[in-house]
N, C-alpha and C positions, 0 to 999 in steps of 0.2 A: 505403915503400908509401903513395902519397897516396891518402885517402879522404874523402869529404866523406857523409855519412847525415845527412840531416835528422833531427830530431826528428818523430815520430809518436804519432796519436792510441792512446792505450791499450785504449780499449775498442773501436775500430776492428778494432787488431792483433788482438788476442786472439778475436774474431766472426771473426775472415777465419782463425785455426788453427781455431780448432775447426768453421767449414765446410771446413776439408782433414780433419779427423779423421772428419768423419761423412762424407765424400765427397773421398777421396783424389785424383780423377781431374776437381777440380775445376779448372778453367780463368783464363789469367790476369783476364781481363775479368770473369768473378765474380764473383775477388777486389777485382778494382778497382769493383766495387758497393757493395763493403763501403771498402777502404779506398779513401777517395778522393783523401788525398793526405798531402801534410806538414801537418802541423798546428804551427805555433809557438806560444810562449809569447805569446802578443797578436792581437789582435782584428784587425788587418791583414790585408786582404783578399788572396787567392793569385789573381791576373788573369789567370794561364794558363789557356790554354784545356782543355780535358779530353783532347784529340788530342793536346796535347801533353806531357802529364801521363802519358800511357799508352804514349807511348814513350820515356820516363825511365823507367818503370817495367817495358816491355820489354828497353831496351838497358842497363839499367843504369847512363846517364849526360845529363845535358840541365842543365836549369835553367828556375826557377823563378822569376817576377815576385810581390814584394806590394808595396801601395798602401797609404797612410794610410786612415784611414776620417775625413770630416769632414762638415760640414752648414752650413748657416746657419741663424745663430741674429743675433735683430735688425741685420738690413743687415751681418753680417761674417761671415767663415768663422772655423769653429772643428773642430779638428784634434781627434779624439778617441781613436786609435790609430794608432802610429806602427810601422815593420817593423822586423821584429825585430835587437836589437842598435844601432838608431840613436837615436843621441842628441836627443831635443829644443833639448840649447843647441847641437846642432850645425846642425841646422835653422835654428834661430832664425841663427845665424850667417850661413848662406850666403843664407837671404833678405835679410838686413839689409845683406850686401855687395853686391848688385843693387841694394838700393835708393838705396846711396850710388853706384851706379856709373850710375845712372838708367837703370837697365833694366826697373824697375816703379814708373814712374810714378803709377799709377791706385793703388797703395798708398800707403796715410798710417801706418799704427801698425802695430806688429806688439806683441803682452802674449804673457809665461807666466804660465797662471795654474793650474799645474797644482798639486794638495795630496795630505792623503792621503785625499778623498775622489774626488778627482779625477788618478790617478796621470798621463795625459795631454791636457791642455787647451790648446792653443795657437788663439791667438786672432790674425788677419789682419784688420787695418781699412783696405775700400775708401774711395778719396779722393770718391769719392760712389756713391748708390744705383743709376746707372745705368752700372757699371761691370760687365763680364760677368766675372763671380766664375766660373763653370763654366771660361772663357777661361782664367781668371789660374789658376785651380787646374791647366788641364792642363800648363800653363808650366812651374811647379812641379815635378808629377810629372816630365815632363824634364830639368828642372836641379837638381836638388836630393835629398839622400835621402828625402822623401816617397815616392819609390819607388824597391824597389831589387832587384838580382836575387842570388837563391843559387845556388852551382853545386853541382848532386848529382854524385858520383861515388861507387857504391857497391859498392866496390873494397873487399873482405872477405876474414878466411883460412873455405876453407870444412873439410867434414870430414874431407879429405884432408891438411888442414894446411898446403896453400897459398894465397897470397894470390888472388882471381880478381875480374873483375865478374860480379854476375851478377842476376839479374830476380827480381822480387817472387816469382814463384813457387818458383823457386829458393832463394829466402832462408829460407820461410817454412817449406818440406817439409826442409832439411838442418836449420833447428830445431828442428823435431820431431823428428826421426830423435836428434837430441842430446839433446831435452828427455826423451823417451821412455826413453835409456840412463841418463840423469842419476836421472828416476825410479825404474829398476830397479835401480839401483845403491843409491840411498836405503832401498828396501824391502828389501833384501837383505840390508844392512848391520843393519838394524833386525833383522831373521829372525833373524842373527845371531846378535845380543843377546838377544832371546827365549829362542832355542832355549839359549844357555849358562846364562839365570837359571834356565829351568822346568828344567835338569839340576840346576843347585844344589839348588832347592827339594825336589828328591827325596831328593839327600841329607840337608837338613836335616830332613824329615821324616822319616826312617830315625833319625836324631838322638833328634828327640823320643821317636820312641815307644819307642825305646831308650837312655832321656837319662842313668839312674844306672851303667848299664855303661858308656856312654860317656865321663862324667867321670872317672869311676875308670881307664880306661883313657889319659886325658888325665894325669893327675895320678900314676899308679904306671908307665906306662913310658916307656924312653931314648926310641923311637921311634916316637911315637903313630901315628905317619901310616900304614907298613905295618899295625901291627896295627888299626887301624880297617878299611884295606883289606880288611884278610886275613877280619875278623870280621866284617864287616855286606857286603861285595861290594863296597864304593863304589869310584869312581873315585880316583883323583889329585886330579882339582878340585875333587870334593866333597869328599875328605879335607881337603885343603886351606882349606876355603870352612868348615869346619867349625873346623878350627883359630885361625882366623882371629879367631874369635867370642871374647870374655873367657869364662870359666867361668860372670859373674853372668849375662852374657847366654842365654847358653846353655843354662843352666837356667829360664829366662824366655821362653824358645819356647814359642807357644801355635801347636795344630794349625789352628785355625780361621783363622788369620792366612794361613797357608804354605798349606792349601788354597785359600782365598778369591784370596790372588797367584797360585796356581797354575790357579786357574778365569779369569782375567782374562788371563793370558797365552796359554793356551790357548785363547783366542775369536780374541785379536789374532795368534797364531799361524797357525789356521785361515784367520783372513782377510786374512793377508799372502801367505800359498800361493796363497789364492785369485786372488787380482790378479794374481801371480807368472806362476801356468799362464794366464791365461787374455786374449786378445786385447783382447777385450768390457770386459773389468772394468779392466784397463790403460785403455784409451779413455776409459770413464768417468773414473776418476782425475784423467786429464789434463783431460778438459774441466772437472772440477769445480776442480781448481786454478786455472786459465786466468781459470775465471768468477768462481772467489773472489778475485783478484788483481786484473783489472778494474773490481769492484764496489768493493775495497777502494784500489785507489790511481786508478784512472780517473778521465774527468772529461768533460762537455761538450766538442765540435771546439772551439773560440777562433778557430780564421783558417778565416772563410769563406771559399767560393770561388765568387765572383762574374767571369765573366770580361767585360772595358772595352777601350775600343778603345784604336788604342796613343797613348803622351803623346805631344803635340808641343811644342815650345818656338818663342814667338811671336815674329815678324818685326819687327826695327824698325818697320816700317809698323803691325804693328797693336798696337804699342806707341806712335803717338802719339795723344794725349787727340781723344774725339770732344767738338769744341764749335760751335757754333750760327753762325752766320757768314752776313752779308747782300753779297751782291753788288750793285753801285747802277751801273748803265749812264746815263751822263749824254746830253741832246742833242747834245753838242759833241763827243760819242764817246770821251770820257773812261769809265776802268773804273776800280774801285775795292773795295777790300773793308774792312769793320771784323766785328771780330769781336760777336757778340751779334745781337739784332733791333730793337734799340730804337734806330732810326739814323733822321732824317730828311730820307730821301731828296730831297725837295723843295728842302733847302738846303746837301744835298751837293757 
């Protein structure tokens, strides 16, 4: 089953569930208000256009362009984010085999001078100031990873338990549908547990208030367990949950301890029923996890999304060097050229 899911912005995700939890019947364009797209680990700009963003995010399948981010900085270009998963020295490589193959001429240096305050700095030195850097950079984006494309395919098992593609909207409503059982199942499980301690704690209160029959009953018969049962009403569990206890312990039951657990569990009891029965209070839950989850591992988008026109890779022609060059038409109808301006014509 080949799948490809980009990585996604977290606090994006979780704004775009919980507009389906307050508004079920929300639309996939929405959500594509909220989420706008992949987000990768680096500052790399996503160049696709938004039309086509939003039908990856309808059909479930497309692909996405990112671009280096760079600037100049004193007469050179300097690379400040690279797309995701490619290498700087792999960069640095393929521009350095064009320039041994002379196919960028109008480049003189190429430096890494990346650190850890600078995790990517790659540095491009024009062979002079009048060299169209805008040019050589879109060159680049075409031949080389400064730009590169992801293929999405978001080819998923859904609740049914088969594999399918399917659309954002669809992605985001079958995990709720899960996240929401997942929840119910946690609180339930927890109810659980409640409801068997607050059973114990009755017992062991029955215990205390009847702690010197009780020990003696511990201590002079074969069979404590029935006759506890038989004498105080208790269950099996609580016989047991009673047995359980050493003698020193158990004479060292304080009531105030077993009511106070038993006033604490009965709040968290009540208000685990509560959420349980009720639609509203369920919703809540969720949205407050969702947004305790985001605030707590979320972060800032990182890959803007700027969309450029497309790279082209430059033509021998306009790979060779612009230089100055005098033409001198003689009387005798003689032609001639030298390169530069400083030629005189006179005794050409």
């Amino acid at each position: 089953m080949a799948t490809d899911i980009p990585p996604h912005n977290l606090r994006e995700v979780a704004q775009a569930a919980i507009a389906l939890i307050d508004q079920p019947k929300t639309t996939l364009d929405q959500l594509l208000d909220i989420v706008q797209g992949p987000d990768y680990p680096t500052e790399a700009e996503i160049i696709t256009s938004r039309a086509e963003i939003r039908k990856i995010y309808e059909n479930g399948r497309g692909s996405v362009r990112m671009r280096a981010v760079w600037k100049k900085e004193d007469g050179a270009v300097v690379i400040s984010a690279l797309p995701h998963q490619v290498s700087g020295a792999r960069v640095l490589e393929q521009i350095a085999a064009q320039m041994r193959n002379k196919k960028l001429p109008m480049v003189d240096d190429l430096r890494d001078e990346s650190d850890h305050e600078n995790p990517t700095r790659l540095v491009i030195v024009p062979r002079s100031n009048r060299v169209d850097m805008d040019q050589v950079m879109n060159h680049l984006f075409a031949t080389t990873d400064l730009e590169k494309s992801y293929r999405i395919n978001l080819n998923m098992i859904g609740l049914d338990g088969r594999p399918a593609v399917k659309n954002l909207l669809e992605i985001l409503s079958e995990w709720l549908v899960f996240r929401r059982d997942t929840v119910r199942r946690r609180l339930n499980y927890r109810l659980e547990k409640v409801l068997k301690r607050l059973h114990i704690l009755e017992g062991l209160l029955v215990a205390f208030l009847n702690i010197d029959e009780v020990i003696e009953i511990i201590r002079n018969e074969d069979e404590p367990k029935p006759a506890l049962m038989s004498r105080f009403g208790l269950t099996e569990t609580q016989a047991e949950a009673i047995l359980e206890l050493k003698l020193r312990h158990l004479a060292k039951l304080e009531e105030m301890k077993i009511r106070g657990e038993q006033s604490e569990l009965e709040k968290e009891r009540d208000q685990l029923q509560g959420i349980l029965a009720s639609e509203r209070k369920m919703n809540n839950l969720l949205k407050k996890e969702l947004q305790a989850d985001a605030q707590a591992y979320g972060d800032d988008r990182r890959s803007p999304l700027q969309e450029r026109e497309e790279a082209k890779a430059m033509s021998e022609h306009d790979m060779l060097p612009s230089e100055p060059v005098t033409i001198v038409l003689s009387q005798m109808g003689w032609v001639r050229s030298a390169k530069g301006h400083d030629i005189d014509a006179a005794g050409a």
